[in-house]
N, C-alpha and C positions, 0 to 999 in steps of 0.2 A: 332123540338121544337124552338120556337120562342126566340126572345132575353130577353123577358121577363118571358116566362117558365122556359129558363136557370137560370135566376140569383131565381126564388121561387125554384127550384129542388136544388142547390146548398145552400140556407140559411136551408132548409129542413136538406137537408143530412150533414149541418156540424153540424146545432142543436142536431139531434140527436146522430149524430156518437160522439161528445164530451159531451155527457149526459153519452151514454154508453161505453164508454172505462171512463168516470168518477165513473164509479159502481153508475151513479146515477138511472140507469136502471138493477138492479141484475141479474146475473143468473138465467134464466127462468122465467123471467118478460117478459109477454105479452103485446104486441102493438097493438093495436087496429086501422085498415087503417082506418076504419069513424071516431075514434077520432081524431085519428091524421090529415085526411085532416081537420076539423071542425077546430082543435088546432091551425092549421097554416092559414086558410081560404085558402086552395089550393084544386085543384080540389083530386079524388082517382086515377086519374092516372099519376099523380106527384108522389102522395105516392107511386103508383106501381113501377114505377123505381126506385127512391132513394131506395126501399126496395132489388129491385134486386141490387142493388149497394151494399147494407149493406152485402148483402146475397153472393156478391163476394168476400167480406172481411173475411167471415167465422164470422162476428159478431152477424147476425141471422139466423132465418131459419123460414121458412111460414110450417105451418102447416094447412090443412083443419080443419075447424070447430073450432078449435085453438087460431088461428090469427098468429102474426109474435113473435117467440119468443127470446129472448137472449139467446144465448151462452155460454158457458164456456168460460172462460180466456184463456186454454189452447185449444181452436179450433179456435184463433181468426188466422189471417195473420200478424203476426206481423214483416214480414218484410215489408208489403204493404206502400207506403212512405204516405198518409194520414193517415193511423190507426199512425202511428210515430207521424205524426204529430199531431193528436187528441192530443194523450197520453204525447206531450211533453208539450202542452198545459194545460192539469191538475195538482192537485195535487201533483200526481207520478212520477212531473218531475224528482226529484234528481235521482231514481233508474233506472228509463226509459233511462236518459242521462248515467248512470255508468255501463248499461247493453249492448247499444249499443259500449260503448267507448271500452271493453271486450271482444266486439265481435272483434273490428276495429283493437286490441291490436294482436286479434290472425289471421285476415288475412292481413292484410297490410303490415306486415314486410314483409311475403313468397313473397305477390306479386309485392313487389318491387324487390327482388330480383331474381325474373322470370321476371320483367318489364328490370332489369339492363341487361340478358341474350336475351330479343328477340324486344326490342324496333325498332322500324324503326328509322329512320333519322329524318322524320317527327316529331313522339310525341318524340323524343328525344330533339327538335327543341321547339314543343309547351310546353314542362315541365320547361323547362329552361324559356320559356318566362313568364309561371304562377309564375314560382318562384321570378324571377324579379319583374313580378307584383306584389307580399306579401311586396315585400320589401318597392315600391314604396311607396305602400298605409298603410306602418303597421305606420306610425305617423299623429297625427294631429285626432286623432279621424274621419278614414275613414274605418269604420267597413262594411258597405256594398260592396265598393268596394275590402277592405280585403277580403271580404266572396266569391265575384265570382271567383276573381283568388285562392284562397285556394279550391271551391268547382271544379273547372276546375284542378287544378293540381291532388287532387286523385281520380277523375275521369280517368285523364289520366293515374295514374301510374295503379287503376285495368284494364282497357283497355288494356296498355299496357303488361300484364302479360300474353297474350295469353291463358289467362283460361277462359272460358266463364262465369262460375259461380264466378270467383271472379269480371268480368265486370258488371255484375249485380247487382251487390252491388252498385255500383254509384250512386242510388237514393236514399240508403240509409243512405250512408256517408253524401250524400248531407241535407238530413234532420238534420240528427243530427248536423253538421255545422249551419246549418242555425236554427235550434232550439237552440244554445247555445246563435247567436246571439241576436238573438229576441227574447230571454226571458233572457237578458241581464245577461248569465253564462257566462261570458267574462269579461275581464280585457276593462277598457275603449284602450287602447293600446295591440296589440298583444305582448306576450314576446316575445322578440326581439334572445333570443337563438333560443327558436323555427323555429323563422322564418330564423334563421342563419340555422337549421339542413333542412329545404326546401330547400334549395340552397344548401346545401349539398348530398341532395338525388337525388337532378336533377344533379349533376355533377357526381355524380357515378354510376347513369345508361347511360347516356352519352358515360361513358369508360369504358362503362362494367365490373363495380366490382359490382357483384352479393353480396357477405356477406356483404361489406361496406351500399350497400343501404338496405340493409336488416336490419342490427343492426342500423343506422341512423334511419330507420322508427320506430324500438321498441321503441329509445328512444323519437320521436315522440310522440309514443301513452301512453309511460309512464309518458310521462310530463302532457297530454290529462288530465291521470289522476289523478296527482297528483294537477291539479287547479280543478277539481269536487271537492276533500277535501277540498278546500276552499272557492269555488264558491256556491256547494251544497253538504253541509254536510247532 
């Protein structure tokens, strides 16, 4: 696909993917590929992949004679880090952001405290250095560079848990960080205790105190959510 097939396949599939995680396309509303390439002035085989794209998301499904239909809410991939992203993008944001933070509440404590038990030297070496980074960047109104070294630090600590499935998660913490940012659920300034308990979760998987990084991360994720209540009620 050319460089300009890219970027029509990409305006296609965000139009529609944030139409429909918007319910602006209901459950079992039919798509039509001739309308749809006419809609966009893109060829049907644009449509055909963005459609298989949609259709790996679990957000439609082609049927012959049919056309392309929506989904249920509940068949969608809702951990998929774009469908996150659609959806933080909408309406839906407040729920979307207090659903993921829920999630993050209930694995991230465990896996820091499986990250304090089996870290190498190395991400024990790069957590410390993300944490440092929060620090560096948490004044002055330097919220993107806040965001990489925060999206880089629990990264590393699910990495570092030696679980596969909570490593996986990485893309999805990382949205939800970065959808707070950019749809400005953020304090112009990080709080400042929080980014005090980052540097305190990098120093206690460091020296291998497993419960210490573990209740540090709760209270992490309970701070997470105690600024949605104010941020998005």
């Amino acid at each position: 696909m050319t460089t300009a097939g890219r970027g029509l396949h990409t305006h296609v599939l965000d139009t529609l993917g944030l139409a429909i995680t918007a319910g602006e396309y209901p459950q079992g509303s039919v798509l039509r590929t001739d309308e749809v390439a006419q809609r966009f002035d893109v060829s049907r085989t644009v449509v055909r992949e963005v459609v298989r794209v949609l259709e790996s998301m679990h957000l439609v499904e082609s049927r012959r004679r049919v056309g392309v239909t929506v989904r249920p809410t509940e068949e969608w991939n809702v951990y998929d880090p774009q469908v996150i992203r659609w959806r933080l993008a909408g309406a839906d944001r407040p729920r979307q952001l207090r659903s993921l933070t829920v999630l993050r509440s209930a694995v991230e404590p465990v896996a820091a405290g499986l990250a304090a038990r089996h870290a190498t030297p190395a991400q024990c070496a790069a957590l410390t250095e993300c944490a440092l980074g929060m620090v560096a960047t948490s004044r002055g109104h330097q919220l993107e560079g806040y965001l990489r070294h925060d999206i880089a630090f629990h990264r590393i600590v699910l990495e570092a848990s030696g679980n596969e499935m909570f490593a996986r998660l990485g893309d999805v913490v990382a949205e939800v960080l970065a959808g707070r940012t950019h749809h400005h659920v953020m304090f112009d300034d990080p709080d400042p205790a929080a980014v005090t308990l980052h540097v305190q979760v990098a120093e206690a998987v460091r020296e291998g105190d497993a419960p210490r990084a573990e209740e540090i991360t709760r209270e992490i994720a309970m701070g997470a959510l105690a600024e949605l209540d104010v941020l998005a009620p």
